[in-house]
C-alpha positions as CSV (number, residue, x, y, z in Angstrom):
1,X,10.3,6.7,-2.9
2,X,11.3,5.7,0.5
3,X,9.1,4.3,3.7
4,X,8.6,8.2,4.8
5,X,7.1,8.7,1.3
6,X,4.6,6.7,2.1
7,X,1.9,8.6,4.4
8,X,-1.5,7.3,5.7
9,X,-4.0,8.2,3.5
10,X,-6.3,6.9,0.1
11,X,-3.9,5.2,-2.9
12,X,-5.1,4.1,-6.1
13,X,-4.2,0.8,-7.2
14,X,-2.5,1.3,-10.9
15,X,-5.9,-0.9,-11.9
16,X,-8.5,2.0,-10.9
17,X,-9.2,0.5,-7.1
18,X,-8.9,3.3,-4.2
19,X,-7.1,1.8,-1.2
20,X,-7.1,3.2,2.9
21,X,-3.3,3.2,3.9
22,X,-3.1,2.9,7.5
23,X,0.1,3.1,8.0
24,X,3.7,0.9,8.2
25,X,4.3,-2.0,9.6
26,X,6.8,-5.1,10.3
27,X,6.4,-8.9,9.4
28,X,6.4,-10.5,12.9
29,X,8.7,-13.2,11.9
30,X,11.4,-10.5,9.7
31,X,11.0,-7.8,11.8
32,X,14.0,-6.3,8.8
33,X,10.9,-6.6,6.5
34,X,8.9,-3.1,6.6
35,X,5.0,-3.9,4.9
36,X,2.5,-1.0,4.2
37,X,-0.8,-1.9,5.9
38,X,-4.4,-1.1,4.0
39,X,-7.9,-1.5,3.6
40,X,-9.6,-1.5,0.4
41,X,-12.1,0.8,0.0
42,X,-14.5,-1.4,-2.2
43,X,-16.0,-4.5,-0.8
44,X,-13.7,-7.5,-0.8
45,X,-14.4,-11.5,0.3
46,X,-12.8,-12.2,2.9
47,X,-10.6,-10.1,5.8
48,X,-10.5,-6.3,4.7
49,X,-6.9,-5.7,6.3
50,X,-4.1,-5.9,3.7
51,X,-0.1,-5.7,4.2
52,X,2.2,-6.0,0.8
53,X,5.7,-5.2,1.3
54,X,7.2,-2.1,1.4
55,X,8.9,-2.7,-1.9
56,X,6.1,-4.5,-3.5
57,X,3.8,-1.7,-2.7
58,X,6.3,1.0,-4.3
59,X,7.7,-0.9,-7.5
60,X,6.6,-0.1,-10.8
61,X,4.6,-2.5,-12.8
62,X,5.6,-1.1,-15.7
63,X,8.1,1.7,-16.4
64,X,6.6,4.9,-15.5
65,X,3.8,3.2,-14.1
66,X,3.8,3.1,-10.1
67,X,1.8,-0.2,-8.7
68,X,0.2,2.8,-6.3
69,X,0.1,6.7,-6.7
70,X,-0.9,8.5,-3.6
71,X,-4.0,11.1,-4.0
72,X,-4.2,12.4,-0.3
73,X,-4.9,12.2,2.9
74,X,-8.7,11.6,2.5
């Protein structure tokens, strides 16, 4: 799966959380270093916005088993 793979829209987390993807962004100081930006959709402490790398959020946790799976545009 590749950044274009990745389109706005509600992910579940491999753990049974739903997540809001908002879209892709850059870390300010890497600007090489693409990060998926989301909201959880269950309450959370703390700030609600979220980044993870776009490699961290596409690996597999396990094999076969993506860290996110995308169920639509929601």
């Amino acid at each position: 799966m590749s950044a274009q793979q990745v389109p706005a829209g509600v992910w579940r987390h491999w753990k049974g959380r739903d997540y809001l993807v908002l879209g892709l962004g850059h870390d300010a100081d890497h600007v090489e270093r693409t990060v998926v930006v989301y909201v959880p959709l269950h309450e959370v402490p703390g700030p609600q916005l979220a980044v993870r790398s776009l490699a961290g959020f596409l690996e597999e946790v396990s094999p076969g088993v993506p860290r996110f799976r995308f169920l639509g545009s929601g």
